[in-house]
C-alpha positions as CSV (number, residue, x, y, z in Angstrom):
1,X,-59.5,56.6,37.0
2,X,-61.2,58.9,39.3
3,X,-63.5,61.1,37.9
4,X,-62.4,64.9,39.1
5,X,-64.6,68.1,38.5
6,X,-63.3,70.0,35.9
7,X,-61.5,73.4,36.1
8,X,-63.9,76.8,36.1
9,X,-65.2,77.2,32.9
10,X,-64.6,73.9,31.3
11,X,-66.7,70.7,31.4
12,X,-66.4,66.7,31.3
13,X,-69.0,65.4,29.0
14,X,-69.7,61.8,29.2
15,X,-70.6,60.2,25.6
16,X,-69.9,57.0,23.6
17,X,-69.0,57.1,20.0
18,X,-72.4,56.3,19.1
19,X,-74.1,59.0,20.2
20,X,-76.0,61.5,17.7
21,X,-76.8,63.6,20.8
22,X,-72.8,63.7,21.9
23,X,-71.9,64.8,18.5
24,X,-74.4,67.6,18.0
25,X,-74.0,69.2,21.8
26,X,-69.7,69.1,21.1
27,X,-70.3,70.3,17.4
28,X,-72.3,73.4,19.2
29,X,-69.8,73.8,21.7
30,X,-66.6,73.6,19.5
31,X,-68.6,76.6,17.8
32,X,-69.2,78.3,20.7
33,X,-65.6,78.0,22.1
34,X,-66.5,76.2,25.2
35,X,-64.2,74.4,26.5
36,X,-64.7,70.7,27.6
37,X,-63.2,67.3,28.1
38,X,-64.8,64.3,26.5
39,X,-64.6,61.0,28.0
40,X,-66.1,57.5,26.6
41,X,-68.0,55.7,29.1
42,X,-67.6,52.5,27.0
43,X,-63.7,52.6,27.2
44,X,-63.9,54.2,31.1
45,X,-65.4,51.9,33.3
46,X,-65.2,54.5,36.5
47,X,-66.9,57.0,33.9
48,X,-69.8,54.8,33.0
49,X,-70.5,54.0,36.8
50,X,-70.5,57.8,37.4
51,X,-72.9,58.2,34.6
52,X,-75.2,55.6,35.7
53,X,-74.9,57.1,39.3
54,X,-76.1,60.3,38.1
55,X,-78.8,59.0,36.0
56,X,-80.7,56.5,38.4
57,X,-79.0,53.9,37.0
58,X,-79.1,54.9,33.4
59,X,-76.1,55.1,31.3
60,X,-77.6,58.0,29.4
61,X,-75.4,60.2,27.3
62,X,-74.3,63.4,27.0
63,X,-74.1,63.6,30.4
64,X,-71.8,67.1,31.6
65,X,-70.3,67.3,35.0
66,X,-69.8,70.9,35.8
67,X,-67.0,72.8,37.7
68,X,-69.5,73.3,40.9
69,X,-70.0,69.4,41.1
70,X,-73.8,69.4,39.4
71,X,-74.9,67.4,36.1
72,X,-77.1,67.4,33.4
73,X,-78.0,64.8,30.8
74,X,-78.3,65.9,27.2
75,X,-78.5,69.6,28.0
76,X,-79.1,72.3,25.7
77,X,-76.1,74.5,24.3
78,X,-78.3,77.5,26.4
79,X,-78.5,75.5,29.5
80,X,-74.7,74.5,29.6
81,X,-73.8,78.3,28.7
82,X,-76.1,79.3,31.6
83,X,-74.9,76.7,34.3
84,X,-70.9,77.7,33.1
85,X,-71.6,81.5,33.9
86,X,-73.6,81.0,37.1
């Protein structure tokens, strides 16, 4: 699996099944009707290197990759609104 940016005003949000963190930042989104895809870095082993890559190393979760290439690691529901519209 490669791991692709997402269309315009969608993201890919790294998590594990796990994570409080994941489930509150999707349970805001889903209310907020913005769109993303999820994929588990424990069952994607391309998607946890890219997670460590983008956290010095770090598998840290939520991590979102964003449709200009950028990401953010446990982001707030304001900041992923904000970084969607810029």
């Amino acid at each position: 699996m490669s791991i692709d940016t997402p269309a315009e005003g969608t993201v890919t949000m790294f998590t594990t099944t796990w994570c409080g963190y994941c489930k509150n930042l999707k349970r805001q989104m889903d209310s907020t009707g913005i769109s993303y895809t999820e994929v588990d870095i424990e069952q994607t082993p391309d998607a946890a290197q890219f997670v460590a890559d983008a956290n010095g190393g770090n598998q840290t979760v939520p991590t979102l990759l964003f449709p200009d290439g950028s990401t953010a690691t446990n982001p707030s529901l304001g900041e992923v609104k904000k970084r969607l519209a810029a």
